[in-house]
N, C-alpha and C positions, 0 to 999 in steps of 0.2 A: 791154694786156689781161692780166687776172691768170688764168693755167692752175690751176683747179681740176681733181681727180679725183672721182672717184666711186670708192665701195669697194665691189666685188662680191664674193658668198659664191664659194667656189672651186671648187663647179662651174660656176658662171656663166665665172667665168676659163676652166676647160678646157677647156668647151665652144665659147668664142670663140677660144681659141686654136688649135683642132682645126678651127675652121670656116676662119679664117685661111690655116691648112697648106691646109688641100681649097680654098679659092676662091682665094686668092690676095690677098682683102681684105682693109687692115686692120682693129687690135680696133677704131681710131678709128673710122674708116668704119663698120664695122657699128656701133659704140652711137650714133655721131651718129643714122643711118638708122635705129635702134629707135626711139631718144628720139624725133625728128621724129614719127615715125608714130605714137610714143602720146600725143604733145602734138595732134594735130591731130585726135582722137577727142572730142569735144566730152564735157561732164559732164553727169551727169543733171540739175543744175541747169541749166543751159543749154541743153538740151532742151524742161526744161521754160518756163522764161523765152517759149523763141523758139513756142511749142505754146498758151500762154497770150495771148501778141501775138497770132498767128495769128489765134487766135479770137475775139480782139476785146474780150478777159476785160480785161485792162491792158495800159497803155502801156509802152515802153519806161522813158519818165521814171516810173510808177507805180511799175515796181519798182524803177527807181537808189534811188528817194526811202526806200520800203520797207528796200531794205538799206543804206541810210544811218540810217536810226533805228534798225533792229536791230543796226548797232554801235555805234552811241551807247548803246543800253540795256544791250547786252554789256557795252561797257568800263565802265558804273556798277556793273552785278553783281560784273564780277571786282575791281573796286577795293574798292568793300562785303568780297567773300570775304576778300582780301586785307587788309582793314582790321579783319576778324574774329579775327585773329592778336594774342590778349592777353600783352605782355610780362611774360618769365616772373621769377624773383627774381635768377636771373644774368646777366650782360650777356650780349647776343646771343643771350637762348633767348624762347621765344615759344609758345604754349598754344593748340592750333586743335584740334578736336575732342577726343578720348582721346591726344592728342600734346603731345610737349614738343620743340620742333625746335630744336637749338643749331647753330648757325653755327660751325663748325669753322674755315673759311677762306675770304676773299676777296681777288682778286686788287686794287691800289691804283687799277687802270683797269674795276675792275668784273666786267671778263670772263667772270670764273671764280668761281665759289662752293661749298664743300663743305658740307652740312647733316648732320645725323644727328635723325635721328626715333626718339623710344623713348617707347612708355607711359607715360603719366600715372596714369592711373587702370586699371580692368577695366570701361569699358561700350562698349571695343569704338565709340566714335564717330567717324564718318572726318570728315575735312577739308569744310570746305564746297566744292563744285564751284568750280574754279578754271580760266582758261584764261589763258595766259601769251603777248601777242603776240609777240613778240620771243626769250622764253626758250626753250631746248630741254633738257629735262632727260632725264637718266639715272639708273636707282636701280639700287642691287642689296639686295636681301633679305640678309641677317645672319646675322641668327637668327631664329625662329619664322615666322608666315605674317601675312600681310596680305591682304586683298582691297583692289582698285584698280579704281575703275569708271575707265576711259578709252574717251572717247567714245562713252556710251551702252552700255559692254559690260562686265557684271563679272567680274572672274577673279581666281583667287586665288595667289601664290606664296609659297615656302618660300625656307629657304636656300639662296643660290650663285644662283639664279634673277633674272634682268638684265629692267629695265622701262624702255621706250624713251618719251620722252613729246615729240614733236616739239612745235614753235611751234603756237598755235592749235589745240591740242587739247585739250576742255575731259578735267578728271580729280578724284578725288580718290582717299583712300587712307583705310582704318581699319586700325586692330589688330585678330587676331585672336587674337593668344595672348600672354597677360601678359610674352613676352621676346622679341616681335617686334623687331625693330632694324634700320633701314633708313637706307643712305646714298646721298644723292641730290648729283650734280653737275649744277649750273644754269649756262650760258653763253646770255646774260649773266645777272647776278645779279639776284635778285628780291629785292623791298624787300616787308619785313612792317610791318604795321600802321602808328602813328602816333608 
């Protein structure tokens, strides 16, 4: 069995350690017993699913069937997004909205990848919506600001300002000032266009 961690913000640590000291329990015991308890709080989709059956609206199989075509259709949009990545005039850069994204570094098993995104042009165009099964990215802001819709939510950051993009979360990104510049790590690495 492979022992993973979890990495808590350092109140979260103090606070379990301090509860440790007072019960006697350890930090294992109490994050197993949180985790348990928030895994077993069913999702609003699943709510709804089982509200829907219920009342006789669809079947079980209705909706397997349902959310198997809408990832089949998902994974054609993100491959389309993904395939909308126009190769730029240098090896390993590539042209997706107001972006010129250069491939800094990948690792030779894949793993790892470092991108840098800088302005093309000034019309300010983001990325076409993308969602990355498998990839988990991290950016951080540069210089200037960017807006970054992830999942359905826009927001915008400046320099030194860190953008966390887990697996299956649809996102894209624009410029928003002619010297925005953003470096983004991909584990594992995304492949552009054709």
């Amino acid at each position: 069995m492979k022992i993973q961690h979890l990495v808590l913000d350092d109140d979260v640590h103090r606070a379990l350690k301090a509860w440790k000291q007072k019960t006697g329990v350890t930090v294992k015991e109490i994050g197993n017993s949180a985790l348990r308890a928030a895994l077993s709080v069913p999702t609003k989709e699943e709510l709804l699913v089982e509200k829907l059956v219920a009342m006789g609206k669809i079947t079980r199989e209705d909706y397997e069937r349902a959310v198997a075509e809408a990832e089949k259709e998902a994974k054609a949009i993100r491959k389309k997004a993904l395939e909308a990545a126009v190769p730029g005039r240098a090896p390993k850069t590539w042209k997706m909205g107001s972006w010129t994204i250069e491939e800094l570094y990948r690792s030779p098993d894949r793993g790892l990848q470092v991108l840098e995104l800088r302005p093309r042009n000034a019309k300010k165009e983001s990325t076409p919506l993308v969602v990355h099964d498998e990839t988990h990215a991290h950016a951080v802001v540069l210089e200037g600001k960017v807006q970054m819709e992830i999942d359905g939510r826009l927001q915008e950051f400046g320099p030194g300002e860190q953008i966390d993009v887990p697996p299956g979360t649809p996102h894209a990104v624009a410029p928003l000032t002619r010297n925005a510049r953003l470096v983004v790590i991909a584990t594992p690495a995304v492949e552009f266009g054709s």
